[in-house]
N, C-alpha and C positions, 0 to 999 in steps of 0.2 A: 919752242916745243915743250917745255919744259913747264913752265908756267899754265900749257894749255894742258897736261899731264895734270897739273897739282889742279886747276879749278875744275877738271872733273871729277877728280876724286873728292874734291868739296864737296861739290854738288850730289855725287853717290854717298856718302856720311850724309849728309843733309836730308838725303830721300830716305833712307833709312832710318835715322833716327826720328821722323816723322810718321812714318810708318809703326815704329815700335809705340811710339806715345798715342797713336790712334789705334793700338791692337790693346794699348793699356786700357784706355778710355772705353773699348768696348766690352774689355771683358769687365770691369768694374759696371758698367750700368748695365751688362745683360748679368752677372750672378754675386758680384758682392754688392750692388747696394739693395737687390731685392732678398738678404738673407738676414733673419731674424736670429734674434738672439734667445738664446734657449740654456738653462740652467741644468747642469750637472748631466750635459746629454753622454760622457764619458765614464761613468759612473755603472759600473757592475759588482753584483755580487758573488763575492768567489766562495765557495763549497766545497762540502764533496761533491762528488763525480756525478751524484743522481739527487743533488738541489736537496738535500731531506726531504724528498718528494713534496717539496713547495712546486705550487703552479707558478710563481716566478721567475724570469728567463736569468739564468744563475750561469757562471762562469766556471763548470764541475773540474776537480782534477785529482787525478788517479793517486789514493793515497793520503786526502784530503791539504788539509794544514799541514799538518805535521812532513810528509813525504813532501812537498811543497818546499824547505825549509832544508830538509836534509839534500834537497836538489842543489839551492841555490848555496850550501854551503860546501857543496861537494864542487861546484864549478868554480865559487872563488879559491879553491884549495888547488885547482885544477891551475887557474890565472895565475896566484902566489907560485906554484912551481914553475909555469912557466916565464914568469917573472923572476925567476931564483928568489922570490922572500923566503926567506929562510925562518923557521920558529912559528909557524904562521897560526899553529894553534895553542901555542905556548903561552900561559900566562903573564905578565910584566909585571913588575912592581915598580911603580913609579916614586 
């Protein structure tokens, strides 16, 4: 009884893992091997909020560079305390 437990549970592994390798095999030849390779398709320009009114599709934000900059050092300041680093804007002298 025991042995006919274990060779069907072979056999379901068996179906299934053939199953996954033909769900592989389908999705690689219906969309990765018809997909082309395309340079710096991630690639935006970040701004101000209204592109310097370039007709260029620009990535704007409130406050430009600068507010940009006081954001992201306001959230690792944010992460340092709650990290307890402690001195976090302190200079060092190494």
């Amino acid at each position: 009884m025991e042995e006919k437990r274990k060779r069907k549970e072979a056999r379901e592994l068996a179906r299934k893992a053939a199953g996954l390798k033909a769900l592989k095999e389908e999705l690689n030849a219906k969309f990765v091997a018809k997909g082309e390779i395309k340079d710096q398709i991630l690639v935006q320009e970040f701004s101000e909020i209204n592109g310097f009114h370039s007709r260029q599709p620009v990535i704007g934000a409130i406050g430009g560079f600068l507010g940009q900059i006081i954001l992201v050092i306001a959230g690792a300041a944010k992460v340092a305390q709650k990290n307890k680093v402690e001195d976090f804007f302190e200079p060092r002298v190494i």
